[in-house]
C-alpha beads as a LAMMPS data file, in Angstrom:
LAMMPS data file: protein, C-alpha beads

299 atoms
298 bonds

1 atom types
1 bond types

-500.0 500.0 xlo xhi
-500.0 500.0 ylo yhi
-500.0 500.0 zlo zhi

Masses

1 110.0

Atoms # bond

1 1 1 -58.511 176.502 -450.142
2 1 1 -60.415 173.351 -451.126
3 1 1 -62.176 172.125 -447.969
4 1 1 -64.109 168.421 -447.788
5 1 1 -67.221 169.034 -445.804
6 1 1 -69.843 165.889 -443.890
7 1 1 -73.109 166.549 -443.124
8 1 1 -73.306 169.597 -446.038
9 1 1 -76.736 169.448 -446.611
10 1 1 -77.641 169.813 -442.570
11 1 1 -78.269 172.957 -441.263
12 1 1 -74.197 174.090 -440.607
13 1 1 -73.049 172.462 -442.937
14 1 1 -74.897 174.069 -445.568
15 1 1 -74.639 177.275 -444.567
16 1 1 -70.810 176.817 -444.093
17 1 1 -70.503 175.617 -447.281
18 1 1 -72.471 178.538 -448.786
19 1 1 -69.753 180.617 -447.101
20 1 1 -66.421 179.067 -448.715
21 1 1 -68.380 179.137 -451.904
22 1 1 -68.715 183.023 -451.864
23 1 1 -65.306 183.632 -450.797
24 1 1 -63.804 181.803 -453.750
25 1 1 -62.608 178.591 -452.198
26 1 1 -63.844 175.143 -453.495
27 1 1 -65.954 172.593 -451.447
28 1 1 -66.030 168.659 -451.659
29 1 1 -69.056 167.489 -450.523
30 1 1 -69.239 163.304 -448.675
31 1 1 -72.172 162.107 -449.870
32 1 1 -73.620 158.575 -449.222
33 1 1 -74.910 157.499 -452.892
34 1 1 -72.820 157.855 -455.804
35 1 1 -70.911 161.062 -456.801
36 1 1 -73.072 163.017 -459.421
37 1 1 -69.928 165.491 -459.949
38 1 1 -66.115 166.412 -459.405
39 1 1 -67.490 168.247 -456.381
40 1 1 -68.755 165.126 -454.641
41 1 1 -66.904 161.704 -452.404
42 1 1 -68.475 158.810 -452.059
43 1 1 -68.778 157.460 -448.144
44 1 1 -70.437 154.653 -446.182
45 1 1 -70.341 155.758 -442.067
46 1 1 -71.913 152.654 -441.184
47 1 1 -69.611 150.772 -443.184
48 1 1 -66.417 152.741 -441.827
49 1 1 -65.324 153.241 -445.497
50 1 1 -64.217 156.529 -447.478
51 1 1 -63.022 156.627 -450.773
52 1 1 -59.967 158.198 -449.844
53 1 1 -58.651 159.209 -453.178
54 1 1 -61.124 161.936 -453.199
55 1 1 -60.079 163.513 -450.288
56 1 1 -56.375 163.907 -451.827
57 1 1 -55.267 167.670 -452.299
58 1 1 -57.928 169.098 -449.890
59 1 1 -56.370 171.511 -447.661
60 1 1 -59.384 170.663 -444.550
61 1 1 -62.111 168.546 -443.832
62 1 1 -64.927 169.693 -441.594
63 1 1 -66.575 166.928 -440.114
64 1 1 -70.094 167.502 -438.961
65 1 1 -72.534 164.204 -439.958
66 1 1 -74.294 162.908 -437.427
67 1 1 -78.158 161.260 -436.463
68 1 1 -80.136 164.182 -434.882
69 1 1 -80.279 164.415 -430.842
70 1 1 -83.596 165.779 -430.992
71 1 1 -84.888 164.037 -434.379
72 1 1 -86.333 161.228 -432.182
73 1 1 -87.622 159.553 -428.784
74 1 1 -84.352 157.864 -426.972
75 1 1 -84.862 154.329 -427.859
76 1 1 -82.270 151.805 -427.309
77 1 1 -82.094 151.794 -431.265
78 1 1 -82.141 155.590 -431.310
79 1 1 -79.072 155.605 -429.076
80 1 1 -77.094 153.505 -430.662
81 1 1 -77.695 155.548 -433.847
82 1 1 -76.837 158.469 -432.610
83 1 1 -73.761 157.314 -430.791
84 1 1 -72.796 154.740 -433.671
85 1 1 -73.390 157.562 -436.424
86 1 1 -70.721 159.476 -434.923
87 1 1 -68.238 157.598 -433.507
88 1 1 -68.186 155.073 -436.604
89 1 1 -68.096 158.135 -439.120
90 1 1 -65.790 159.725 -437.166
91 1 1 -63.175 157.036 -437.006
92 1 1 -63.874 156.095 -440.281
93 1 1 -62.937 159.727 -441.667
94 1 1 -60.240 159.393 -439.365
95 1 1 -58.592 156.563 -440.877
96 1 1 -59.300 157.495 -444.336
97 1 1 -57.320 160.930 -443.679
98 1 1 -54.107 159.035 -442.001
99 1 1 -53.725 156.639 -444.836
100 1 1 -53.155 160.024 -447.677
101 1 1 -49.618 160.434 -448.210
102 1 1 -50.537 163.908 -447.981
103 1 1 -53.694 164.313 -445.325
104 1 1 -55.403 167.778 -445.419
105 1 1 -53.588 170.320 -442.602
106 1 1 -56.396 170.483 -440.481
107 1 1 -59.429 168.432 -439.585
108 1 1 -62.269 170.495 -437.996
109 1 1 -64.288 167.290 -436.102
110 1 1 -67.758 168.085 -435.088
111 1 1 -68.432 167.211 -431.230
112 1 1 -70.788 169.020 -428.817
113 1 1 -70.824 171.104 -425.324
114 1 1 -72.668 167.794 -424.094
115 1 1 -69.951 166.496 -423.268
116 1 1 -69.390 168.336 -420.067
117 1 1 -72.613 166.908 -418.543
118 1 1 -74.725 169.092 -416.074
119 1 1 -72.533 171.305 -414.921
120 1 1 -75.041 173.501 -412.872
121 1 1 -74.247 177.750 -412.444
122 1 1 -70.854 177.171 -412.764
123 1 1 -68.745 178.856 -415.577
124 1 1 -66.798 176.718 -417.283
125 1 1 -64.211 176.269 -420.086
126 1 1 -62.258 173.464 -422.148
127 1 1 -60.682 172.848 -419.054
128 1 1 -63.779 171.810 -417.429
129 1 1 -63.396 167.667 -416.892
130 1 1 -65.682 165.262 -419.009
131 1 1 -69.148 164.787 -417.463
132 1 1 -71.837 161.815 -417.151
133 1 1 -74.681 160.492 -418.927
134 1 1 -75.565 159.148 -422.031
135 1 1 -74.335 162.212 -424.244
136 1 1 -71.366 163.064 -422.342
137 1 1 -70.052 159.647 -423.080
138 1 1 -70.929 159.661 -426.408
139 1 1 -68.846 162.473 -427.053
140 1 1 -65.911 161.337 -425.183
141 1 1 -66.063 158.549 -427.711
142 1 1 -67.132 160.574 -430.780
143 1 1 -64.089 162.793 -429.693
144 1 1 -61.601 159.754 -429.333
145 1 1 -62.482 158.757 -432.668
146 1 1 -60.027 161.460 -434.386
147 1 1 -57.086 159.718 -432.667
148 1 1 -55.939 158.548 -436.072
149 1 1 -55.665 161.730 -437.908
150 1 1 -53.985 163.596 -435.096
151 1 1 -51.325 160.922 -434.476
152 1 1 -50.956 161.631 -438.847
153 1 1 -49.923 165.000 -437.912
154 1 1 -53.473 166.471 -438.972
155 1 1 -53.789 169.356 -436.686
156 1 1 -57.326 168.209 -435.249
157 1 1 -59.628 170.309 -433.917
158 1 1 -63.209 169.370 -431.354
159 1 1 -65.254 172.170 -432.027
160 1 1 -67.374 171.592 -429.097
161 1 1 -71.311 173.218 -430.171
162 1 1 -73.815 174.628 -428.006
163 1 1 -77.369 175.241 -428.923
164 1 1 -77.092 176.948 -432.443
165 1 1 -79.895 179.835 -432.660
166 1 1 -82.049 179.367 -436.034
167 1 1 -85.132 179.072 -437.473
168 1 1 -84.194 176.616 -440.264
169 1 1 -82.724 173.857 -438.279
170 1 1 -81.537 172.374 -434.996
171 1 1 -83.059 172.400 -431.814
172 1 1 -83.822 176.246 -432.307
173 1 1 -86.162 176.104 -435.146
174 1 1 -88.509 173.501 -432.862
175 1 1 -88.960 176.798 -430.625
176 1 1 -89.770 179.575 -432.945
177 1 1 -93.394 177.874 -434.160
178 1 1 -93.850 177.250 -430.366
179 1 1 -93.377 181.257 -429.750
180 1 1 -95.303 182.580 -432.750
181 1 1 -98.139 181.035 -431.678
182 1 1 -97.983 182.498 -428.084
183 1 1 -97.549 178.908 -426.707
184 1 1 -93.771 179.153 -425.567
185 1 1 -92.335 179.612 -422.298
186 1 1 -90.035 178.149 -419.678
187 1 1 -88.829 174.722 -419.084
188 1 1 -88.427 173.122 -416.169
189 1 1 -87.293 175.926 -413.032
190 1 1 -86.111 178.305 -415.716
191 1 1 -82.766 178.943 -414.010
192 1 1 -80.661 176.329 -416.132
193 1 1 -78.207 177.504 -418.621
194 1 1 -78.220 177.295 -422.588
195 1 1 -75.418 178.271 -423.851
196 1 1 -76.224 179.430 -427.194
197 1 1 -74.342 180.553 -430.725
198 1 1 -75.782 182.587 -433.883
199 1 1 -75.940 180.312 -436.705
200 1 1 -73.531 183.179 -438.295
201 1 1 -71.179 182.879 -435.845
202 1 1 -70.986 179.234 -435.685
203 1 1 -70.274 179.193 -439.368
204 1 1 -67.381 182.286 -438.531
205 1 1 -66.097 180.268 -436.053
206 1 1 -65.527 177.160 -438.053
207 1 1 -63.771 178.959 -440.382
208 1 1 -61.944 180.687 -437.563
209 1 1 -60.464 177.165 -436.880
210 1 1 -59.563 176.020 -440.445
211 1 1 -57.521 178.890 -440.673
212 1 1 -55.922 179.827 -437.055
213 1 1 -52.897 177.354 -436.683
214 1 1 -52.579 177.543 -432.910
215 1 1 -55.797 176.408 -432.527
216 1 1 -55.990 172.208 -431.847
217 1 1 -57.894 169.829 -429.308
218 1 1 -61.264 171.203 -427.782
219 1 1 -63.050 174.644 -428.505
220 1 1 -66.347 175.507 -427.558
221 1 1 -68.194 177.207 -430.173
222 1 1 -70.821 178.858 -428.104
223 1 1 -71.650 183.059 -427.259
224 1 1 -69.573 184.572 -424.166
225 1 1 -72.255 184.895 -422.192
226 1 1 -74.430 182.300 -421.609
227 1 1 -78.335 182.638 -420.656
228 1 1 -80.849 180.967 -418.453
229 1 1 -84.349 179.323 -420.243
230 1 1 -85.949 181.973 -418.131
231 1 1 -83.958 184.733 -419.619
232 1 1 -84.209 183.043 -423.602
233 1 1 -87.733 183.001 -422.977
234 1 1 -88.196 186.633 -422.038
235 1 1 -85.502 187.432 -425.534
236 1 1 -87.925 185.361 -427.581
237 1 1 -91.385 186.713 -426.385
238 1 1 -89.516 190.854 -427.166
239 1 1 -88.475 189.680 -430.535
240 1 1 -91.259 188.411 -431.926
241 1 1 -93.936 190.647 -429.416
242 1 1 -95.551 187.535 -428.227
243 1 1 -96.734 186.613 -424.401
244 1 1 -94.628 183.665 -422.816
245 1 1 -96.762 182.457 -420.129
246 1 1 -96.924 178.806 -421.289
247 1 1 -94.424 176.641 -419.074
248 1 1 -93.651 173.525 -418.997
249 1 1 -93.156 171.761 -415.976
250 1 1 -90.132 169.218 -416.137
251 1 1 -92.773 165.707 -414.387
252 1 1 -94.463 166.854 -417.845
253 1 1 -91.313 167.327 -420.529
254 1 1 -90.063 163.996 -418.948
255 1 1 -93.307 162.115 -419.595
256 1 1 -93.100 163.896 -423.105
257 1 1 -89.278 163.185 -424.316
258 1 1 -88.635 160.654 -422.381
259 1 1 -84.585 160.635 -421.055
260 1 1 -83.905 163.259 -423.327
261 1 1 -85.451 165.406 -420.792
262 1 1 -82.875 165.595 -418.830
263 1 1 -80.428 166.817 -421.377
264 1 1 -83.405 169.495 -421.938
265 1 1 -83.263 170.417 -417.972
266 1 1 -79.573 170.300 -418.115
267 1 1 -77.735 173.717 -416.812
268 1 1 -74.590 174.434 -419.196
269 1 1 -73.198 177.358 -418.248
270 1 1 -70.061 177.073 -421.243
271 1 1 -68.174 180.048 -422.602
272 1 1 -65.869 179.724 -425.134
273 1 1 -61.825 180.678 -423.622
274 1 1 -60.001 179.226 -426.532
275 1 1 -62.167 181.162 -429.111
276 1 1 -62.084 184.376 -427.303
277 1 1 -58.104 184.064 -426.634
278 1 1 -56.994 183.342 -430.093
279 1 1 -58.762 187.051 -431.648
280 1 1 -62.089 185.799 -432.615
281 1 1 -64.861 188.206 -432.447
282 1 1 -68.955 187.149 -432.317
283 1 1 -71.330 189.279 -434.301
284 1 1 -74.032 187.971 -432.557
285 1 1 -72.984 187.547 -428.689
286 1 1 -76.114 188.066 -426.375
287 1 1 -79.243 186.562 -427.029
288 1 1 -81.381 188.864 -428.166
289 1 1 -78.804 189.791 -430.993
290 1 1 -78.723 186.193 -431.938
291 1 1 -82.678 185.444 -432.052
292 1 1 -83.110 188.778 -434.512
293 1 1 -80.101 187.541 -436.424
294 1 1 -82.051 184.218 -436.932
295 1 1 -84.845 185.849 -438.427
296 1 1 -83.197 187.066 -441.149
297 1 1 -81.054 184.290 -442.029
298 1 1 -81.417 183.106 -445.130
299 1 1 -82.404 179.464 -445.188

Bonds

1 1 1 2
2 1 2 3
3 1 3 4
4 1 4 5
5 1 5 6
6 1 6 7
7 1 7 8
8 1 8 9
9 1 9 10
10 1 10 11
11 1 11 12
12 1 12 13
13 1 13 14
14 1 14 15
15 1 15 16
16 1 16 17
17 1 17 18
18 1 18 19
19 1 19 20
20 1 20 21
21 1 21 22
22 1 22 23
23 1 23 24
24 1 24 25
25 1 25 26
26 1 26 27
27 1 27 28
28 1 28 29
29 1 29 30
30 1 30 31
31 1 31 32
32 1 32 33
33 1 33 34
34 1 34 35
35 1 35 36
36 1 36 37
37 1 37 38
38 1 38 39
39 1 39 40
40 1 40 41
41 1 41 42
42 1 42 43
43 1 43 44
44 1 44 45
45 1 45 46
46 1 46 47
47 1 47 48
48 1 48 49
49 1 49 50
50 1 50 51
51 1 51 52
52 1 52 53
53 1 53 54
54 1 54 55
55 1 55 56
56 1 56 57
57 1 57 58
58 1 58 59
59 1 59 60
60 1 60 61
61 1 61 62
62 1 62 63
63 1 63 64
64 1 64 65
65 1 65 66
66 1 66 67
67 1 67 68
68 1 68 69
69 1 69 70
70 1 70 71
71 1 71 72
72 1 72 73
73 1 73 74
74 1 74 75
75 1 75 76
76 1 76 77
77 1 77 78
78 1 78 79
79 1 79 80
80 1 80 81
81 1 81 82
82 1 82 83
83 1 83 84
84 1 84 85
85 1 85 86
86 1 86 87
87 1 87 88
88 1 88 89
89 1 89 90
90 1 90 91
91 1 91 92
92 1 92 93
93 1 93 94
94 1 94 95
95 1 95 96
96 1 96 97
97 1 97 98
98 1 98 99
99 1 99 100
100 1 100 101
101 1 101 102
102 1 102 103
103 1 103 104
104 1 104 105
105 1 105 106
106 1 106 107
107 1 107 108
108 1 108 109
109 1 109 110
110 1 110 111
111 1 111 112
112 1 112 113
113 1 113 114
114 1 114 115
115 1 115 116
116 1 116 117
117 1 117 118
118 1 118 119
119 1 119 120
120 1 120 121
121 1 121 122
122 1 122 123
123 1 123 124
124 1 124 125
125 1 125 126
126 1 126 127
127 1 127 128
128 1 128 129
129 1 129 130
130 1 130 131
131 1 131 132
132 1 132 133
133 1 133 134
134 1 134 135
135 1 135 136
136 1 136 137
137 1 137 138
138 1 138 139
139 1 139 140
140 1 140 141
141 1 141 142
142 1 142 143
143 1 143 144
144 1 144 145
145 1 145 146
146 1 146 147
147 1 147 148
148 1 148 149
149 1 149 150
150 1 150 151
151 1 151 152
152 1 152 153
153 1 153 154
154 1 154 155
155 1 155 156
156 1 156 157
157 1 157 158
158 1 158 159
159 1 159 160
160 1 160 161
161 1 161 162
162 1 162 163
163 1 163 164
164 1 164 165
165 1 165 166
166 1 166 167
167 1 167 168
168 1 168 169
169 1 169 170
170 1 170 171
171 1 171 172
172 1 172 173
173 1 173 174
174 1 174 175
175 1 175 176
176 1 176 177
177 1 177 178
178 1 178 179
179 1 179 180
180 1 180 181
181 1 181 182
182 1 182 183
183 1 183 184
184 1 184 185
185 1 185 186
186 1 186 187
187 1 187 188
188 1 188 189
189 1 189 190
190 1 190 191
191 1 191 192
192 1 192 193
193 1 193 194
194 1 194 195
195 1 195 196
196 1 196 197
197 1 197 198
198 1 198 199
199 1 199 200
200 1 200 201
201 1 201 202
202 1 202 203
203 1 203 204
204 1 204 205
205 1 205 206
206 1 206 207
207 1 207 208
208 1 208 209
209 1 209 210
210 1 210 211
211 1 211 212
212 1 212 213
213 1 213 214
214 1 214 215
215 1 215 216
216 1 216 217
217 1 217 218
218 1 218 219
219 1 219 220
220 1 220 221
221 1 221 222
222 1 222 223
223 1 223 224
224 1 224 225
225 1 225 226
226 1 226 227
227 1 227 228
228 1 228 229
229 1 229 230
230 1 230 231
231 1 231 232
232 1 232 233
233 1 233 234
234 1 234 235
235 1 235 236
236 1 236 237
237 1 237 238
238 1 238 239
239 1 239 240
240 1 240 241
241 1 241 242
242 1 242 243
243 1 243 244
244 1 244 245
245 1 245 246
246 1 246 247
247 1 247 248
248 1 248 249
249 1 249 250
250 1 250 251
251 1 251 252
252 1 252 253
253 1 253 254
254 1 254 255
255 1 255 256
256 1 256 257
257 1 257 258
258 1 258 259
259 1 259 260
260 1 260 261
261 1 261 262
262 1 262 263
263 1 263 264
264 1 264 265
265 1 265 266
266 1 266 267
267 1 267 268
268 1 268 269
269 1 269 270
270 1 270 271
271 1 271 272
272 1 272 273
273 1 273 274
274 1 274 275
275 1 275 276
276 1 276 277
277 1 277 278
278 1 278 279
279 1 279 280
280 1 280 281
281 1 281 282
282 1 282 283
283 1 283 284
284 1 284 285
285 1 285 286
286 1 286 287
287 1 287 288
288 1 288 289
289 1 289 290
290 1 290 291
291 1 291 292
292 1 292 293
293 1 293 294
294 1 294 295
295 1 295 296
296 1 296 297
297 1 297 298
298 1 298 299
């Protein structure tokens, strides 16, 4: 297969890329400054264009650029990059794909577990209804954005993320130092939900969707079992044999981060039905499993 790839030098997409390279397939990389091979597409997000050409004879685009949640306070500015560097991208890509007189099969569009909102203890699955707040609605629109290539007849797939577990990237790799040192612990109560993924399984899983046809339309990409903070924070304090009596109380991570806090207090309790039902199998499905797995990841 020869599969187009945004966001390859981020922490998926790298490592996804890395993957199609070792099983023989060939990768085309959308890069923002001009191509320095046959490997590489020129593309301007902001600018909604795509050299389109260069997409031609690619069997599937994975779609995973994007301004980091966590890279940055919440300003007004902050927001609109992170909502414009999606949605814009996304449409962009979009367009670019529907205009081919032969688009890729399958688009594989990057979007996020976010956008279910708080959903409390519940259990809940791509059937659960769209949720509120500022990253619920950006993913609504982020997911939206795709409209073009599916209406094409690109199968399109949302692979909705949840908190990917490593030490190289992502939210993740912000808690590891924080552990090491003996300085991590709970947030907030404790009792909300992270639903989590192995960095190795989220790369599986992507694949997974390039190359099941049944598969379209939202699929969480997260572990079958979800955990509370409470519980990651006893899995990371036994893995690395460090105390976890630090907390932090949520009047103090909301003085800290601001209205990202309450994404951070947030109970997701997400499993992943569509994955499950169409064969896939985790390598990494409880916690514990997942933060040793992240240890030895290679970067």
């Amino acid at each position: 297969m020869r599969i187009a790839i945004t966001g390859s030098t981020g922490l998926i997409g790298s490592a996804l890329a890395r993957s199609l390279v070792a099983d023989g397939h060939g990768v085309v990389r959308l890069v923002r400054r001009p191509p320095t091979g046959g490997d590489e597409v020129r593309w301007d997000p902001k600018r909604q264009w795509v050299d389109a050409d260069g997409l031609a004879g690619c069997d599937g685009v994975v779609h995973l650029a994007g301004a980091g949640v966590g890279d940055h306070r919440w300003t007004a500015a902050y927001k609109k990059e992170i909502r414009d560097s999606r949605v814009l991208g996304t449409a962009a890509l979009a367009e670019a794909l529907a205009s081919l007189d032969t688009p890729p099969r399958v688009l594989v569009s990057g979007s996020a577990i976010g956008v279910y909102g708080d959903t409390g203890d519940r259990r809940i699955d791509e059937d659960a209804p769209p949720g509120r707040g500022f990253l619920a609605d950006v993913c609504q629109e982020w997911e939206a954005a795709t409209g073009p290539a599916a209406e094409a007849g690109v199968r399109t797939v949302l692979a909705r993320t949840g908190l990917v577990v490593s030490r190289d990237g992502g939210a993740w790799a912000k808690l590891f130092p924080l552990f090491r040192f003996g300085l991590g612990g709970r947030m907030g109560s404790g009792r909300q939900y992270w639903s989590f993924i192995a960095l190795h399984d989220h790369v599986a899983a992507l694949r997974h969707l390039l190359d099941t046809e049944s598969l379209s339309g939202p699929v969480n990409l997260t572990a079958p079992e979800p955990v509370t903070n409470r519980e990651v924070t006893a899995a990371m304090g036994r893995v690395l044999h460090r105390p976890t009596l630090c907390t932090a109380p949520a009047p103090a991570l909301r003085l800290a981060l601001g209205e990202m806090a309450g994404d951070v207090l947030a109970s997701q309790r997400v499993v992943p039905r569509r994955l499950l039902d169409s064969g896939f199998a985790f390598a990494f499905p409880c916690i514990e499993s997942a933060v040793r797995a992240a240890l030895t990841d290679t970067p």
